[in-house]
Each structure stands twice: as C-alpha cells, then as structure tokens.
Steps between C-alpha positions, in 0.01 A plus 500: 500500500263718755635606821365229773419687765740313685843320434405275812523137372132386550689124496677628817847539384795326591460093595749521759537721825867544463779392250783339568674858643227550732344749302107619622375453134139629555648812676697508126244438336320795663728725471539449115125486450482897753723641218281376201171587654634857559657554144290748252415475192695690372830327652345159379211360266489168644644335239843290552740514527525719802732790426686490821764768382191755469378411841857524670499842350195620429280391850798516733714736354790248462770617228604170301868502349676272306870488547808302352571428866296594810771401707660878398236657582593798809310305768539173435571256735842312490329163296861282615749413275365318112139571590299632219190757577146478304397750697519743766211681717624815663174623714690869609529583111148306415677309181552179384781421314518230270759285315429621113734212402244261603198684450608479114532133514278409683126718571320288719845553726469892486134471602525244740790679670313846496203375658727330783652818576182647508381222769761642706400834465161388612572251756832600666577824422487673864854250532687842305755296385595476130442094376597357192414222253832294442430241231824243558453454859185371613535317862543727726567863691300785401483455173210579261388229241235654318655357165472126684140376343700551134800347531489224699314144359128469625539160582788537738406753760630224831839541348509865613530586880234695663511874451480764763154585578521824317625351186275268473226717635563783199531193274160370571340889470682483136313211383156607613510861374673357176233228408198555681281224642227625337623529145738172536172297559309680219738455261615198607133334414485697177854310371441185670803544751770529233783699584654638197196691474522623847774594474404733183245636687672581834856567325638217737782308529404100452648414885293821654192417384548175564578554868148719490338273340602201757392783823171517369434178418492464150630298249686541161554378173774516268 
C-alpha cells in the first residue's frame, strides 16, 4: 500500500460530533491523523497494521516495558485496593509500562493499551502526573482504560457509565491512530465489510474494530 499523502479521511471521519463521554472526535481524529502524516518511511511503510510500539518509541522517544505488574513499578500511583494495572504512563521517566501478563494473552490489548498511553502523552501530558490503565475498574476516578475497546462486548457500550473526558479522549486517539480511516475504508471495500479479515489486517480485537467500524459509519459482516 503507497503512502496517501494524507491519513485525513476524504469521507470526513467520524459520523458523530461527540460520543457518549463528550469526547471532540474530529479533534481525535486529527490528532491521530498529525502523527501518521508526520511518520517516515522508515518508522512505517504504510502497510497495517500500524506498529504503534515503534512509534511510541521510535518518533517520540517513549520506552515501552512490559511488566508482571505495573502497579510495582517506583512511581506508580496507589491503583486502590484489588485493582489490576494494564498499564502505566509515567511522562517524568518518558515510559510506558505494560502488563506482560496480558500482552501474552491477549495482543490487540498490549497495542491498544500502548497507543492509549501514548494519547496521553500527546494530549495531556503538560498535567505531570503519572496515570495508569487499570483493567477491573472501569467507571470512574482517574483511571486509564486504554484496554476498554477489547474487553468489553461491542454491543453493550450504554451499560458502562461515561468516562472522564481524558479517558475517553485518549481512548478515541487509540482507535484512530490504530485503524486508520483511510485504510479501514479501503480495506473494508476490498473484503466486503467482513470483520475477521479486518481484524487480520489491523491485528484487532473483534469489539475494537467493531466500535471503529460503527464511528465511521460502516458496516460488517460475520
């Protein structure tokens, strides 16, 4: 696949203003689409999936490490008692630690939660303050969900309360940069919307793309 010579979605992205969080989703979408344009060559060929890990370290100078538990990691924020980490974002240090337990289970997870984190590094780093991704609890505080889109079903996102803005804002960043407009459409066409194969081709979990998929206006197949 050639490089476009930009990401922008000539379709004109997102068919909503805001989700359900309150979440600008063009200004997402933007923001996701500023760090593809700018990528060389040499960091990425164009062709998906989009090696976020690379880009984390390799364009912003990120380091990306998998631990048994991020929640020991000499920084850390005090996640409250039975909470479980995915991930961790300490901006001071420049890392992002992530939960290798999951990352070996699951992939789309690890990649999913890197490219939150690195939403946050993007959007709201100037805050300082260390945030993490803490997979069991999901409704509330300043908490980072980045592992959401690949856990939770596709078809029951009014179940979950809204997010804080932040959340949901490095959430929607995720998606974009993960499974770009551009390349969701063209593919999509080429496999006639079905999403096994998408999710092949973008290294996706089935409720992520899904949730993509539904943003941009697109349908699926089995």
């Amino acid at each position: 696949m050639s490089r476009p010579r930009s990401f922008a979605d000539p379709a004109g992205g997102p068919v909503v203003d805001q989700d359900r969080h309150g979440t600008d989703m063009a200004a997402m979408e933007d923001a996701a689409v500023a760090v593809l344009d700018g990528l060389p060559d040499w960091i990425w060929d164009c062709q998906p999936p989009v090696p976020v890990e690379r880009i984390a370290e390799d364009r912003f100078g990120l380091r990306v490490i998998d631990t048994p538990d991020p929640s020991t990691v000499a920084g850390a924020p005090d996640p409250g008692e039975n909470a479980h980490l995915s991930g961790l974002l300490l901006p001071a240090r420049g890392e992002i630690w992530v939960h290798s337990g999951e990352a070996q289970r699951w992939p789309p997870r690890r990649r999913f939660t890197i490219a939150h984190e690195l939403g946050h590094w993007i959007l709201h780093r100037d805050a300082g303050h260390p945030v993490m991704c803490r997979a069991a609890e999901l409704a509330g505080g300043r908490v980072i969900t980045g592992a959401l889109p690949d856990i939770a079903p596709a078809d029951k996102p009014k179940e979950r309360p809204p997010l804080p803005i932040e959340e949901a804002e490095a959430n929607a960043f995720a998606a974009a940069l993960l499974l770009p407009a551009v390349q969701i459409r063209a593919e999509h066409a080429t496999c006639c919307g079905s999403i096994g194969r998408l999710m092949e081709i973008f290294e996706s979990s089935n409720a992520a793309l899904e949730r993509r998929l539904r943003t941009l206006g697109l349908s699926w197949s089995d």
